[in-house]
N, CA and C of each residue as an Amber inpcrd file, in Angstrom:
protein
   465
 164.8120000  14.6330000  22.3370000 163.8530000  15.6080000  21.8460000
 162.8100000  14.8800000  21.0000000 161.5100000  15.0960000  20.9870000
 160.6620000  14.5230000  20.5270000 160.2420000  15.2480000  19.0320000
 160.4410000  14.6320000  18.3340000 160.5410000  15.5450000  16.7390000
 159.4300000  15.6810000  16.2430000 157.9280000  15.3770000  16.5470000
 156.8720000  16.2540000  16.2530000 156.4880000  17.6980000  16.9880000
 156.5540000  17.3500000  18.2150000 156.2860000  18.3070000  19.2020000
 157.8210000  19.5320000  19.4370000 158.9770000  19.3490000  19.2390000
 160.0390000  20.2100000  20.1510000 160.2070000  20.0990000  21.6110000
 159.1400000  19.4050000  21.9060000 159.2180000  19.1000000  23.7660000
 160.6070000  17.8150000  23.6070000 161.1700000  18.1120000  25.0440000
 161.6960000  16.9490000  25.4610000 161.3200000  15.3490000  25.5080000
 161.7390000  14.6470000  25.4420000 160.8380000  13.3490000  25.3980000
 160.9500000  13.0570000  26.8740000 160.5810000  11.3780000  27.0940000
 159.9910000  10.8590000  28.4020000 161.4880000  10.4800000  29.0460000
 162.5900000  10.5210000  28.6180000 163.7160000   9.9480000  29.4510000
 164.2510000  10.8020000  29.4980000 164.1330000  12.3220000  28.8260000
 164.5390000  13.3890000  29.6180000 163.9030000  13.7540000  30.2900000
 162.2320000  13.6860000  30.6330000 161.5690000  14.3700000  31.8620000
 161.9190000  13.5880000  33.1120000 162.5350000  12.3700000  32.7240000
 162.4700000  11.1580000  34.1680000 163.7330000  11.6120000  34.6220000
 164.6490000  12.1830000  33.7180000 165.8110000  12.6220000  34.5960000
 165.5450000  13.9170000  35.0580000 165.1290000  14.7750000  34.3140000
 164.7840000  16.0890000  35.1620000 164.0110000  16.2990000  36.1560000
 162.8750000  15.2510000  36.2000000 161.9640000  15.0550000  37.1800000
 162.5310000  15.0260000  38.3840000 163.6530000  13.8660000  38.2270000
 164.2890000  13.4470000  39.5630000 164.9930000  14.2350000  39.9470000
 165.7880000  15.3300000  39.0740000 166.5970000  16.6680000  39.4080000
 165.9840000  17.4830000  40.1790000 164.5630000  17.7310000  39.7820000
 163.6060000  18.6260000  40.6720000 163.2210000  18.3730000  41.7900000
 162.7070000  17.1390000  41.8290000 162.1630000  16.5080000  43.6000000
 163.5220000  16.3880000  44.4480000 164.4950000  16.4190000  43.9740000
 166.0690000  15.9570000  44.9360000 165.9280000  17.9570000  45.0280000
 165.8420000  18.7830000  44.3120000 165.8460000  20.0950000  44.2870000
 164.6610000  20.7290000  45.2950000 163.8050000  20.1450000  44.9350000
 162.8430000  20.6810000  45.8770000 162.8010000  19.8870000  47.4810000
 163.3430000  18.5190000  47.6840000 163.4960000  18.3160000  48.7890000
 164.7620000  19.1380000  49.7030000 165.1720000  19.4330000  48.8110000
 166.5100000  20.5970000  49.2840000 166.0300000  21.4820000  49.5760000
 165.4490000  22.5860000  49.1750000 165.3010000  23.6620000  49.2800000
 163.8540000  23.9460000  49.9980000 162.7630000  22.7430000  50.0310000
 161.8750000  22.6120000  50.9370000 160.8250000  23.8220000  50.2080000
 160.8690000  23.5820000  48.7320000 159.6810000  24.2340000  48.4560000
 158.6210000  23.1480000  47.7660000 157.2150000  23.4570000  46.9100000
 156.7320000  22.9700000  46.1930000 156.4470000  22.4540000  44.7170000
 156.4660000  21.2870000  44.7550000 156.3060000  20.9270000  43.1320000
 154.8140000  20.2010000  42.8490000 154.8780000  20.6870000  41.6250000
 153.6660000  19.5260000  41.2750000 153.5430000  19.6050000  39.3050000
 153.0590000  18.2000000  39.5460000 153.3050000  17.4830000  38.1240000
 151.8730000  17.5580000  37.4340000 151.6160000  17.7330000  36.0940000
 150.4660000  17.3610000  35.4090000 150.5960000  16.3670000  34.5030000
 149.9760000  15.7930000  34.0730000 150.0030000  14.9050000  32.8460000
 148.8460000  15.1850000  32.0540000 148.7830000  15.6250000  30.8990000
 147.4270000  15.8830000  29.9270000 147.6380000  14.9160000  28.6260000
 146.2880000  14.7440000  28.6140000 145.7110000  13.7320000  27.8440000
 145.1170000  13.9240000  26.1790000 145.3780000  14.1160000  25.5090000
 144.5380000  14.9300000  24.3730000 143.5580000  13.9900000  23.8640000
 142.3060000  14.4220000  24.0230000 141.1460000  13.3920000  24.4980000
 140.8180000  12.9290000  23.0420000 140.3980000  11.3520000  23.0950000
 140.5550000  10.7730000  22.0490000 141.5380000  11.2830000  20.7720000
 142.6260000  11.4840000  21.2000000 143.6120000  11.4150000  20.3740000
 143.4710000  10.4420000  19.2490000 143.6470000   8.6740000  19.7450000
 143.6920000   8.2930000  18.6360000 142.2960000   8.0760000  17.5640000
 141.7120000   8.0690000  18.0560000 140.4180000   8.6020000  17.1040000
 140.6130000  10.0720000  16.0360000 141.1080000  11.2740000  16.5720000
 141.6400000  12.1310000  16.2450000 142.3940000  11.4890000  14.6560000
 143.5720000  10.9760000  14.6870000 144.3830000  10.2020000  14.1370000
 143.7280000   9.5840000  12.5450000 142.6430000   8.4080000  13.7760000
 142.3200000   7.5410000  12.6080000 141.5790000   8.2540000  11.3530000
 140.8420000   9.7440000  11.8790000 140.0160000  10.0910000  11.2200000
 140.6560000  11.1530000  10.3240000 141.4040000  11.8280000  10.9500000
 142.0960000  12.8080000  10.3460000 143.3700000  12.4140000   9.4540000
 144.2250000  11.0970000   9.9350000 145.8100000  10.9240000   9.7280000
 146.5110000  11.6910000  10.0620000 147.6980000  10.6450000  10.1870000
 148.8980000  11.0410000  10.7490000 149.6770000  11.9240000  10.8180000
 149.5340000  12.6450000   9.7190000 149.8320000  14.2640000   9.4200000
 149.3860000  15.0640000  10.5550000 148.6240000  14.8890000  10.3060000
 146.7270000  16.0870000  10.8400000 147.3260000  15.7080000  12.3500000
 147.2340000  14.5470000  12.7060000 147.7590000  14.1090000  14.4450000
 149.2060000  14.7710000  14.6030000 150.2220000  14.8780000  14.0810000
 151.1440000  14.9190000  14.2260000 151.2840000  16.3390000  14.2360000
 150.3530000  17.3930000  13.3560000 150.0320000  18.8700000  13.2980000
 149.5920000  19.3000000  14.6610000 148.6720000  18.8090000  15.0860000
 147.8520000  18.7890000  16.6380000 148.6480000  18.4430000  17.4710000
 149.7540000  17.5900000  17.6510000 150.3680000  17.5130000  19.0310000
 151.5930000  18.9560000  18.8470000 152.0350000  19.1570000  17.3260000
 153.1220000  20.5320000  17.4900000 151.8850000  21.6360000  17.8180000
 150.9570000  21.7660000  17.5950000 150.2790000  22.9580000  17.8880000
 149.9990000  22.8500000  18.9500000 149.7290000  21.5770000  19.8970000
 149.6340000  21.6060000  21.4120000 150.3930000  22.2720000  22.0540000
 151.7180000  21.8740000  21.2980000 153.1610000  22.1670000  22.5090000
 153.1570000  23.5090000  22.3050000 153.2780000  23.7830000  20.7960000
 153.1370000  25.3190000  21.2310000 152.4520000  26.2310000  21.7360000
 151.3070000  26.0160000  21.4710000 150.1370000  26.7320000  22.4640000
 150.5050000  26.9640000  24.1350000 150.9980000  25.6480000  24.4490000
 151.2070000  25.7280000  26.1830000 151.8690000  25.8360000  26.2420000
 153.2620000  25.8960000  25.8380000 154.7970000  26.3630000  26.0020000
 154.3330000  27.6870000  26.1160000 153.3110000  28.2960000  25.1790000
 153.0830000  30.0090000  25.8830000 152.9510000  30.3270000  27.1860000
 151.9690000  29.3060000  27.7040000 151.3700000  29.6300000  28.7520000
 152.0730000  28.8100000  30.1650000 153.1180000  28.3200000  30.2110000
 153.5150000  27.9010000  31.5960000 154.8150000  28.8050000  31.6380000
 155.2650000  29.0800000  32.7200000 156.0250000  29.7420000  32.8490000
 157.5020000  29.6390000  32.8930000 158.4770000  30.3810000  32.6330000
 159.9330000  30.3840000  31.9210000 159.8780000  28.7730000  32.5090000
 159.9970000  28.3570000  34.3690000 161.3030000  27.5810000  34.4550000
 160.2950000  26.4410000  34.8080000 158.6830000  26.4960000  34.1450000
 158.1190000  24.7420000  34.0210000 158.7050000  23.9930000  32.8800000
 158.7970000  22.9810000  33.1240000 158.9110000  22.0560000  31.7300000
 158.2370000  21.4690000  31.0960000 157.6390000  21.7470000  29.7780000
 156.4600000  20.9130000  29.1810000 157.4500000  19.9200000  28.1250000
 156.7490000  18.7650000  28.6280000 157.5380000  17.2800000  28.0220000
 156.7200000  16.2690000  27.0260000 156.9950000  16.2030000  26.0280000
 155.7280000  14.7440000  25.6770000 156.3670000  13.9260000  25.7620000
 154.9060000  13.4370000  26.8850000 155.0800000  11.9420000  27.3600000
 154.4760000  10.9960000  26.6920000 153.6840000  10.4910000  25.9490000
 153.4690000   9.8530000  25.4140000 152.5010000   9.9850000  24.5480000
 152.0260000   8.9490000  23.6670000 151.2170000   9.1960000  22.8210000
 149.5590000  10.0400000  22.4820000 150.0610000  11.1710000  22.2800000
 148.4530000  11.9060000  22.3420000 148.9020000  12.6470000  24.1500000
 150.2690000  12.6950000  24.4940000 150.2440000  13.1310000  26.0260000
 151.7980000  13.8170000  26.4020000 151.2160000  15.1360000  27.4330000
 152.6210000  15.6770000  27.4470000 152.6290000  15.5980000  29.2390000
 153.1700000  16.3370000  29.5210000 153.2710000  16.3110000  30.8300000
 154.2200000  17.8010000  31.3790000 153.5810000  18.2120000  32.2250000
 154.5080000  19.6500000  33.1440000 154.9880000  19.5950000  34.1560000
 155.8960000  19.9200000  34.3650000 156.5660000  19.7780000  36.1000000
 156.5410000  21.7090000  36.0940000 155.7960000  21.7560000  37.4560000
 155.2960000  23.4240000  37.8560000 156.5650000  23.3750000  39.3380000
 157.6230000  23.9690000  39.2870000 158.8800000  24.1280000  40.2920000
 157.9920000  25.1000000  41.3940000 158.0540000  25.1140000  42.5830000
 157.5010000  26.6520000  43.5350000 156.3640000  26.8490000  43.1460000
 155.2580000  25.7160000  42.8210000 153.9630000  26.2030000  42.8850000
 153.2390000  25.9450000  43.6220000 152.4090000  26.5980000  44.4470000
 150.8270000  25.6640000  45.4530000 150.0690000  24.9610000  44.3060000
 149.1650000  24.2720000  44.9530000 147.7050000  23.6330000  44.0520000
 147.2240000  25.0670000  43.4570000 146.8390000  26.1320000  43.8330000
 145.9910000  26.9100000  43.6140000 146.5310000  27.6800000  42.4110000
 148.1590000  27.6460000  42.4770000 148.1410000  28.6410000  40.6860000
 148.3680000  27.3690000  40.0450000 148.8630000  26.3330000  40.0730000
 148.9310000  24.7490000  39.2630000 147.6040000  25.1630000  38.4770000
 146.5600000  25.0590000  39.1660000 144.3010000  25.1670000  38.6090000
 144.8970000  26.2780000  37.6750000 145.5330000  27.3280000  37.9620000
 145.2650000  28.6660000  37.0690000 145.7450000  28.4010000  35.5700000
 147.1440000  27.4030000  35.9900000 148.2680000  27.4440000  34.8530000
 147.1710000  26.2820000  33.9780000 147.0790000  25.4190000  34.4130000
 146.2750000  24.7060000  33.6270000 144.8540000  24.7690000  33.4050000
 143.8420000  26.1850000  33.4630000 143.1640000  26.8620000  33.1400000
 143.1520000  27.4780000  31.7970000 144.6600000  27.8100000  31.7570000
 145.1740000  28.8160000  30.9540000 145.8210000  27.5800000  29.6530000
 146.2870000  26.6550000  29.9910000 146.3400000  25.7030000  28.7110000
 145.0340000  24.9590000  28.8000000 144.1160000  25.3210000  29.1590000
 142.5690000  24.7100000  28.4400000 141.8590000  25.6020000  27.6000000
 142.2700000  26.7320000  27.5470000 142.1980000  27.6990000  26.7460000
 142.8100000  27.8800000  25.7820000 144.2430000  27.3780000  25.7020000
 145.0000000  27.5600000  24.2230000 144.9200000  26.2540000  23.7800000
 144.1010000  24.8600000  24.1330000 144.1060000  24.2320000  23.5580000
 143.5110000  24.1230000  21.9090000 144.7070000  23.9860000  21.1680000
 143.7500000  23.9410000  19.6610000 142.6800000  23.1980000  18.8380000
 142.9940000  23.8230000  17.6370000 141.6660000  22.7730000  17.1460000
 140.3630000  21.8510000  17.8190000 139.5280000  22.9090000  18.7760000
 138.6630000  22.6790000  19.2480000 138.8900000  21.1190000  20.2220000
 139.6200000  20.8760000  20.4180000 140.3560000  19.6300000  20.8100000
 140.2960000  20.1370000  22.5510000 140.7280000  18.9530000  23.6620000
 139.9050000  19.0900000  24.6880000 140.8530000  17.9920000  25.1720000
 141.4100000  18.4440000  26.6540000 142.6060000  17.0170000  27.3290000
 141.6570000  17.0920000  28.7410000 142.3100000  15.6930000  29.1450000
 142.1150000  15.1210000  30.5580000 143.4070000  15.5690000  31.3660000
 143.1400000  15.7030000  32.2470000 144.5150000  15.8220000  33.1620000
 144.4920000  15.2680000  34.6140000 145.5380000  14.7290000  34.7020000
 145.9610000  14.2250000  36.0190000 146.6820000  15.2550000  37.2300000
 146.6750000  15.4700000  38.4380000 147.6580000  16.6460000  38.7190000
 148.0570000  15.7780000  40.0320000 149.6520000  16.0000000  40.5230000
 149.5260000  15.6140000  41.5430000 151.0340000  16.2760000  42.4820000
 150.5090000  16.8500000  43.6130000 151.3550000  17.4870000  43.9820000
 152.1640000  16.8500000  45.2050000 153.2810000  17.3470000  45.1490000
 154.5740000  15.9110000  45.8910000 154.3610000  16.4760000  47.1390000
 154.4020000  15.1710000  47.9680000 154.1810000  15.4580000  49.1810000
 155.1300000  15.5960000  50.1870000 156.5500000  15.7970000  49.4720000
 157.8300000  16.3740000  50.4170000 158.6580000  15.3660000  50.4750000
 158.3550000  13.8020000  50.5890000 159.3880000  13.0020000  50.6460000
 159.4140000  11.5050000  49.8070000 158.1270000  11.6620000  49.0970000
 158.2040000  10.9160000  47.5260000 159.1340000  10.9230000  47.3250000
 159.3530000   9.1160000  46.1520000 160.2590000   9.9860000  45.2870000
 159.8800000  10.4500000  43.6490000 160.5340000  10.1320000  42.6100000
 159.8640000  11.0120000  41.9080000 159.0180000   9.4350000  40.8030000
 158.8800000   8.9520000  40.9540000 158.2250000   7.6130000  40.2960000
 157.0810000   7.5910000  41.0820000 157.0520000   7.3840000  42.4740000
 155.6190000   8.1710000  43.2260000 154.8610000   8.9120000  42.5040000
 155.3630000  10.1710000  42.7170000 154.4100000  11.2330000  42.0630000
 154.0060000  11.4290000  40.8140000 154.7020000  10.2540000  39.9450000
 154.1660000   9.9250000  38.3280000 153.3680000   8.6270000  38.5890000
 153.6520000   7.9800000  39.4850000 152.1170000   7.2960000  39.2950000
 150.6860000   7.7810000  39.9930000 151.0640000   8.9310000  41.3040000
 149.7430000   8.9910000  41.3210000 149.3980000  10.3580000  40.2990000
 150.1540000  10.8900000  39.5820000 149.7070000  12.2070000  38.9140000
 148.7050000  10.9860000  37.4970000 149.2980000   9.6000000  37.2260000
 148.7040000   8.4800000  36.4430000 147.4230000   8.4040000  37.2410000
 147.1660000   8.0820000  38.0940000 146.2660000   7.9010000  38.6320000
 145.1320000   8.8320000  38.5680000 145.5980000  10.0150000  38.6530000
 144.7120000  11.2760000  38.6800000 144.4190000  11.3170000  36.8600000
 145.4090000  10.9710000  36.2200000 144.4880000  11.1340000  34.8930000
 143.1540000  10.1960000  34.4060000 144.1190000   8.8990000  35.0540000
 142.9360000   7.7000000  34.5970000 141.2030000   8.2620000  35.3800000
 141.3610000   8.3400000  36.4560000 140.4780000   9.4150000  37.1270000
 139.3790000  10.2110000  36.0100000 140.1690000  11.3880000  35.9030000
 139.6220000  12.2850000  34.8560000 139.2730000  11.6430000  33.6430000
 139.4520000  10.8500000  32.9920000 139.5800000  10.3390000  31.5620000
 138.4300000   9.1140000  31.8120000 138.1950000   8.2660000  33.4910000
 137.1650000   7.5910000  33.5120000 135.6590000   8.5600000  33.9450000
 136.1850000   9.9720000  34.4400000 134.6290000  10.5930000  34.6650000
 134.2610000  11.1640000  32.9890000 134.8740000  11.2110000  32.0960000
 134.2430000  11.3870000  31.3140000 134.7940000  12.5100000  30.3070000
 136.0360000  12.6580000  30.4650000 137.2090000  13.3910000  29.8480000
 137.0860000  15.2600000  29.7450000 137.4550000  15.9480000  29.2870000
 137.7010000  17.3510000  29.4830000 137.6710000  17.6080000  30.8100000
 138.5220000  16.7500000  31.6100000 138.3670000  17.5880000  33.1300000
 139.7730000  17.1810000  33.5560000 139.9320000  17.9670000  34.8060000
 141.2730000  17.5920000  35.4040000 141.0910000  17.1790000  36.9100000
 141.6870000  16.3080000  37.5040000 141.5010000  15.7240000  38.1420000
 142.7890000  15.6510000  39.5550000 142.5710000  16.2400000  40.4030000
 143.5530000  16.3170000  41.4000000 143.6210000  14.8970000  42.7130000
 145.4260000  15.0260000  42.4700000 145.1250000  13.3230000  42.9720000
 144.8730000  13.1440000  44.5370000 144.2830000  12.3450000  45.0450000
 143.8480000  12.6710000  46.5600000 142.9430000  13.4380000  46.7360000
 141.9460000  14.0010000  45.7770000 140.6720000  14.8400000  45.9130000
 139.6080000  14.4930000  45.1250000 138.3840000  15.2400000  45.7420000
 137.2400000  14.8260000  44.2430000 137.0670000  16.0600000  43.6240000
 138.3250000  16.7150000  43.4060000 137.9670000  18.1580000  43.1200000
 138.3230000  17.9660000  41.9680000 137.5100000  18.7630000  40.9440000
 137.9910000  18.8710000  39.6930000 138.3100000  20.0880000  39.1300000
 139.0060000  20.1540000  38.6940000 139.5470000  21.6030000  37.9570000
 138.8690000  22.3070000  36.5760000
């Protein structure tokens, strides 16, 4: 458990991750992963301190823990970054759900996101590097956007 945020940390999402894609290759439905970025985070940090940063990533989690639904998992993954696994979703409510946490994002604050949806026989280290890929993406056009991997579509 990650003790600023209440999210899970990164070696419980890597095991649950892999629970889900072995789950969803079973059952032959859809998953897809986000990774968000909280844009210039550490700038955020330097200017505000560590407090103030550490206030902003619990108010992140909580904000979007509202908004994804009972059985997604919102995880922080790393520094200034959380990440969602969406179980039984298309691309098209994935855009909605993360519509809806660009809206509860706090303190006027603003993420990049990566999205990338599994393509049935990945495995689950695949689909975290290209959902990586899709952030670096978003975060090199110029940040507050989300970025779907294998498209030039932006969200």
């Amino acid at each position: 458990m990650d003790a600023p945020t209440g999210a899970i940390d990164r070696s419980a999402w890597e095991e649950e991750l892999e629970r889900r894609v072995t789950a969803a290759y079973r059952g032959r439905y859809p998953l897809v992963i986000v990774l968000l970025d909280l844009d210039h985070f550490a700038a955020y940090q330097a200017e505000h301190g560590r407090e103030a940063a550490e206030q902003l990533l619990l108010d992140s989690g909580e904000a979007w823990r509202a908004h994804v639904r009972p059985d997604d998992l919102l995880v922080r993954y790393g520094e200034g970054q959380f990440g969602v696994i969406l179980s039984r979703v298309q691309l098209r409510a994935a855009e909605r759900i993360i519509a809806r946490l660009q809206q509860a994002t706090p303190a006027a604050q603003t993420f990049s996101a990566g999205v990338a949806l599994w393509n049935g026989s990945e495995d689950w280290q695949s689909l975290v590097a290209r959902a990586v890929e899709a952030l670096e993406a978003a975060k090199d056009g110029g940040r507050n956007r989300c970025v779907v991997h294998g498209t030039s579509a932006l969200i």
